[in-house]
DRENPA-3360 file (N, C-alpha, C; in nm, 2 decimals, always signed):
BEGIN
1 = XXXXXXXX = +0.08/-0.12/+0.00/+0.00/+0.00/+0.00/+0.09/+0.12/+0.00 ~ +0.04/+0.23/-0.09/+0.17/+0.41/-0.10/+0.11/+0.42/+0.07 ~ +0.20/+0.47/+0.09/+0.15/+0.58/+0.26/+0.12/+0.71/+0.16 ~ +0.04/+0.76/+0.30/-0.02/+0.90/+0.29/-0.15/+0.90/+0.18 ~ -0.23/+0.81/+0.14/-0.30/+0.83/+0.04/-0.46/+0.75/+0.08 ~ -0.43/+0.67/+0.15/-0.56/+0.59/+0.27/-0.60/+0.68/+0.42 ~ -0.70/+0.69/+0.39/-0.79/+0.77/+0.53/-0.75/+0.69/+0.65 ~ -0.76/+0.73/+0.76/-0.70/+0.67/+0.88/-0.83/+0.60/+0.94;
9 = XXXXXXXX = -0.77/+0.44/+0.94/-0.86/+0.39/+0.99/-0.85/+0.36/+1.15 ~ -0.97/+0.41/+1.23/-0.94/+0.37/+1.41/-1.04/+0.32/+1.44 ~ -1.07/+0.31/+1.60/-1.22/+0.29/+1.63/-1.25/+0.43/+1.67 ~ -1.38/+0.39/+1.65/-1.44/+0.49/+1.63/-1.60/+0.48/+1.75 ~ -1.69/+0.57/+1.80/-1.78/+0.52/+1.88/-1.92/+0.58/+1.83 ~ -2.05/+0.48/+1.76/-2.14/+0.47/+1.75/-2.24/+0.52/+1.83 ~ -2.31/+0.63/+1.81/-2.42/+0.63/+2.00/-2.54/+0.63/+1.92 ~ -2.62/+0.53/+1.88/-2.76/+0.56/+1.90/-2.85/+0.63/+1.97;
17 = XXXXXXXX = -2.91/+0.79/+1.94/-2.95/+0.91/+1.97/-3.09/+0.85/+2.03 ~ -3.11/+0.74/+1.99/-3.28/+0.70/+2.01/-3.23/+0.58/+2.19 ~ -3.19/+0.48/+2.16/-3.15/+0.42/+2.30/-3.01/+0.45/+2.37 ~ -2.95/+0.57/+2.32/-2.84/+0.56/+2.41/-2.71/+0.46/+2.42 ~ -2.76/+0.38/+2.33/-2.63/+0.29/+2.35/-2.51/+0.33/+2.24 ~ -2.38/+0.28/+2.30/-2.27/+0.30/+2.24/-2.22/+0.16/+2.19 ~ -2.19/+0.18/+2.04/-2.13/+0.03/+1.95/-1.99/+0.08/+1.96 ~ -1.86/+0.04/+2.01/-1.74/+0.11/+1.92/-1.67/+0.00/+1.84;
25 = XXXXXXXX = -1.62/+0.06/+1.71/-1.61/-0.04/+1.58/-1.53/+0.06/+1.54 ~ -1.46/-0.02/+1.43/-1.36/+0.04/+1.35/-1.41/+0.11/+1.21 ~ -1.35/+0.25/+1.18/-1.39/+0.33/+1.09/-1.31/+0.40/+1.04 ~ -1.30/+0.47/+0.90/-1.22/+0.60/+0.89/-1.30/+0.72/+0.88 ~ -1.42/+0.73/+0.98/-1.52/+0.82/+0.97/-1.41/+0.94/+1.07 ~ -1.48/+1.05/+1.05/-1.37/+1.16/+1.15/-1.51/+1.24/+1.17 ~ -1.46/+1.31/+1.29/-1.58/+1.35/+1.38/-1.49/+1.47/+1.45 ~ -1.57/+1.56/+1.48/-1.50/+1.69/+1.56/-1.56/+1.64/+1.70;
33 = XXXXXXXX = -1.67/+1.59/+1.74/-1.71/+1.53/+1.87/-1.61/+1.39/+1.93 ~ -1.58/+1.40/+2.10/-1.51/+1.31/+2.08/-1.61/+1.25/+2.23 ~ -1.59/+1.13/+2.26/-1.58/+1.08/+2.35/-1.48/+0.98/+2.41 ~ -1.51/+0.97/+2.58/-1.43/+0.91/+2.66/-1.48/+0.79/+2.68 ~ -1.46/+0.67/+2.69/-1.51/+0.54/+2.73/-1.39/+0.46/+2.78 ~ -1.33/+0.38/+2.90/-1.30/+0.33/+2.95/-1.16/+0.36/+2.95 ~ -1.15/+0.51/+3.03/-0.99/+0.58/+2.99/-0.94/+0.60/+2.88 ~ -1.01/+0.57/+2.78/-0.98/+0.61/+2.59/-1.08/+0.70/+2.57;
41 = XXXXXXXX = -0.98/+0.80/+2.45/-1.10/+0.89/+2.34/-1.11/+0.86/+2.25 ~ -1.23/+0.86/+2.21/-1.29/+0.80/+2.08/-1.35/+0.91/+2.00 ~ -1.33/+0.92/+1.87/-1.42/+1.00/+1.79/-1.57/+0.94/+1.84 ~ -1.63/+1.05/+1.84/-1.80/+1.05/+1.82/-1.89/+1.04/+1.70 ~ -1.99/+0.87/+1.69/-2.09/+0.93/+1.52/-2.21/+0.90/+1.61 ~ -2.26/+0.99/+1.57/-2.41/+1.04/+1.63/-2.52/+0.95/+1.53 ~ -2.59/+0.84/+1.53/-2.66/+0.76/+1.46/-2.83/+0.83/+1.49 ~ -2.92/+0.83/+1.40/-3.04/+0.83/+1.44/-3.14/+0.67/+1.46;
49 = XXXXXXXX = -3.05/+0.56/+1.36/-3.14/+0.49/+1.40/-3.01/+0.35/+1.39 ~ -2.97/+0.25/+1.45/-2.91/+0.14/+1.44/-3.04/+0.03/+1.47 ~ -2.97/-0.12/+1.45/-3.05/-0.23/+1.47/-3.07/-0.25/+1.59 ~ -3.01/-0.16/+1.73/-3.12/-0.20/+1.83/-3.22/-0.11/+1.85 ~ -3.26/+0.01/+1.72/-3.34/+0.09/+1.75/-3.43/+0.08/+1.61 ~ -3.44/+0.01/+1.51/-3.49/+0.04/+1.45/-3.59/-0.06/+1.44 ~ -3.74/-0.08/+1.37/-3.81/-0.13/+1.41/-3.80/-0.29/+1.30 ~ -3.74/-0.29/+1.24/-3.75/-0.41/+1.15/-3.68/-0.51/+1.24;
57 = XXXXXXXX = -3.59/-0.49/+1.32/-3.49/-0.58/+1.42/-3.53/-0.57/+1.54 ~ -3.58/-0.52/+1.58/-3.63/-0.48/+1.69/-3.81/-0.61/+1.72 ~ -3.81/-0.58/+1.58/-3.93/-0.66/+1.62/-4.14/-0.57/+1.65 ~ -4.07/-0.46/+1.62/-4.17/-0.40/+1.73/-4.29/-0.30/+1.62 ~ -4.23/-0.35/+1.49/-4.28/-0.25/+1.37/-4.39/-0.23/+1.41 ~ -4.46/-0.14/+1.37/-4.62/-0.15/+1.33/-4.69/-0.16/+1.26 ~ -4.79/-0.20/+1.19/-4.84/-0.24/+1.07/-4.94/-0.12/+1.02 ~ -4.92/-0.07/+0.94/-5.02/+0.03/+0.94/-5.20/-0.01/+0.83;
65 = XXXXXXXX = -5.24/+0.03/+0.91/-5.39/-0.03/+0.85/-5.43/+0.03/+0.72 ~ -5.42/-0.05/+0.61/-5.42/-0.01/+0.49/-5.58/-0.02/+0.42 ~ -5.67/-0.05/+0.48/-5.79/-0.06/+0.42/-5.87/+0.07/+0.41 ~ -5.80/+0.14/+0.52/-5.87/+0.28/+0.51/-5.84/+0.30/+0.35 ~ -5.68/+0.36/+0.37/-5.63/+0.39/+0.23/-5.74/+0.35/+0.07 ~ -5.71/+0.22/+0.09/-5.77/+0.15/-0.02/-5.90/+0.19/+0.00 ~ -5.96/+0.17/+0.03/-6.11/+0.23/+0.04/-6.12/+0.40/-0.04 ~ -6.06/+0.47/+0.07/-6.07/+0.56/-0.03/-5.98/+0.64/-0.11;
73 = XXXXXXXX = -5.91/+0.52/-0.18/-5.89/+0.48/-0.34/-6.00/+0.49/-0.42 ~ -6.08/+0.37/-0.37/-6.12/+0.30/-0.45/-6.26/+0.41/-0.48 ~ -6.37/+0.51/-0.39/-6.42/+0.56/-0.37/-6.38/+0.67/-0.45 ~ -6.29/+0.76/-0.47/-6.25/+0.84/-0.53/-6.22/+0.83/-0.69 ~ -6.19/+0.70/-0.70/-6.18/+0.63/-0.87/-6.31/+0.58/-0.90 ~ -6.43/+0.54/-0.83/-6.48/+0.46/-0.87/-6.60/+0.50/-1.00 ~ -6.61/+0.64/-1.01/-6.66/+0.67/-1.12/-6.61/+0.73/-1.24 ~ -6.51/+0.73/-1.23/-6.40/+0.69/-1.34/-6.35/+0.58/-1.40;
81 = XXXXXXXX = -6.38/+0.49/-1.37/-6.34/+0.32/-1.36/-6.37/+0.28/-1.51 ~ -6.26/+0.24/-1.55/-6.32/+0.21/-1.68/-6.33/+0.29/-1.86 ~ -6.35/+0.43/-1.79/-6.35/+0.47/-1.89/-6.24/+0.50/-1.93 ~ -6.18/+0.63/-2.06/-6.07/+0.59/-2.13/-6.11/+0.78/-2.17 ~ -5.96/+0.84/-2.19/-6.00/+0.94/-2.26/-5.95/+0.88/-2.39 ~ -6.03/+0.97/-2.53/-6.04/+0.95/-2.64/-5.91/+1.02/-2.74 ~ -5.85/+0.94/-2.80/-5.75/+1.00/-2.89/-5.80/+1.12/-2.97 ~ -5.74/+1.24/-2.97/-5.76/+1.35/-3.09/-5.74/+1.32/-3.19;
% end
Protein backbone atom coordinates (compact mmCIF):
# COMPACT_ATOMS: atom_id res chain seq x y z
CA UNK A 1 0.00 0.00 0.00
CA UNK A 2 1.70 4.11 -1.00
CA UNK A 3 1.54 5.82 2.60
CA UNK A 4 -0.20 9.04 2.93
CA UNK A 5 -2.96 8.30 0.35
CA UNK A 6 -5.58 5.92 2.71
CA UNK A 7 -7.91 7.68 5.32
CA UNK A 8 -7.00 6.74 8.80
CA UNK A 9 -8.57 3.89 9.89
CA UNK A 10 -9.35 3.69 14.06
CA UNK A 11 -12.16 2.93 16.33
CA UNK A 12 -14.42 4.94 16.30
CA UNK A 13 -17.78 5.21 18.79
CA UNK A 14 -21.45 4.65 17.49
CA UNK A 15 -24.21 6.33 19.97
CA UNK A 16 -27.60 5.61 19.02
CA UNK A 17 -29.46 9.14 19.71
CA UNK A 18 -32.84 7.04 20.15
CA UNK A 19 -31.49 4.23 23.05
CA UNK A 20 -28.40 5.55 24.11
CA UNK A 21 -26.25 2.94 23.55
CA UNK A 22 -22.69 3.00 22.36
CA UNK A 23 -21.27 0.34 19.51
CA UNK A 24 -17.39 1.09 19.24
CA UNK A 25 -16.14 -0.38 15.76
CA UNK A 26 -13.63 0.38 13.49
CA UNK A 27 -13.89 3.28 10.89
CA UNK A 28 -12.23 6.00 8.89
CA UNK A 29 -15.23 8.21 9.75
CA UNK A 30 -13.68 11.58 11.51
CA UNK A 31 -15.81 13.45 13.76
CA UNK A 32 -14.99 16.86 15.59
CA UNK A 33 -17.10 15.28 18.65
CA UNK A 34 -15.11 13.07 20.81
CA UNK A 35 -15.84 10.78 23.55
CA UNK A 36 -14.33 9.13 26.61
CA UNK A 37 -15.05 5.40 27.34
CA UNK A 38 -12.97 3.30 29.48
CA UNK A 39 -9.95 5.85 29.85
CA UNK A 40 -9.82 6.11 25.93
CA UNK A 41 -11.05 8.91 23.44
CA UNK A 42 -12.93 8.03 20.75
CA UNK A 43 -14.16 9.97 17.89
CA UNK A 44 -17.98 10.48 18.20
CA UNK A 45 -20.92 9.35 15.17
CA UNK A 46 -24.14 10.36 16.30
CA UNK A 47 -26.56 7.64 14.57
CA UNK A 48 -30.40 8.31 14.38
CA UNK A 49 -31.42 4.89 14.05
CA UNK A 50 -29.06 1.40 14.45
CA UNK A 51 -30.51 -2.27 14.67
CA UNK A 52 -31.23 -2.01 18.34
CA UNK A 53 -33.42 0.88 17.53
CA UNK A 54 -34.86 0.44 14.50
CA UNK A 55 -38.09 -1.29 14.08
CA UNK A 56 -37.47 -4.07 11.50
CA UNK A 57 -34.86 -5.76 14.24
CA UNK A 58 -36.27 -4.85 16.95
CA UNK A 59 -39.27 -6.65 16.20
CA UNK A 60 -41.73 -4.01 17.27
CA UNK A 61 -42.80 -2.46 13.72
CA UNK A 62 -46.20 -1.52 13.33
CA UNK A 63 -48.36 -2.35 10.67
CA UNK A 64 -50.24 0.30 9.36
CA UNK A 65 -53.85 -0.34 8.49
CA UNK A 66 -54.24 -0.08 4.92
CA UNK A 67 -57.86 -0.61 4.23
CA UNK A 68 -58.70 2.80 5.11
CA UNK A 69 -56.27 3.87 2.25
CA UNK A 70 -57.69 1.55 -0.20
CA UNK A 71 -61.11 2.34 0.36
CA UNK A 72 -60.71 5.60 -0.26
CA UNK A 73 -58.88 4.81 -3.44
CA UNK A 74 -61.22 3.04 -4.50
CA UNK A 75 -64.24 5.58 -3.68
CA UNK A 76 -62.54 8.36 -5.26
CA UNK A 77 -61.81 6.31 -8.75
CA UNK A 78 -64.84 4.63 -8.71
CA UNK A 79 -66.61 6.69 -11.16
CA UNK A 80 -63.99 6.86 -13.44
CA UNK A 81 -63.36 3.19 -13.59
CA UNK A 82 -63.18 2.07 -16.78
CA UNK A 83 -63.52 4.68 -18.87
CA UNK A 84 -60.68 5.91 -21.31
CA UNK A 85 -60.03 9.39 -22.59
CA UNK A 86 -60.38 9.49 -26.42
CA UNK A 87 -57.50 9.95 -28.88
CA UNK A 88 -57.63 13.45 -30.92
Amino acid sequence: MKDSIHPEYREVVFLDQQTGSKIISRSTLTSRETIELDGKTYPLFKCEVTAESHPFYTGAQTRIVETGRVEKFRARFASTAGTRKKAS
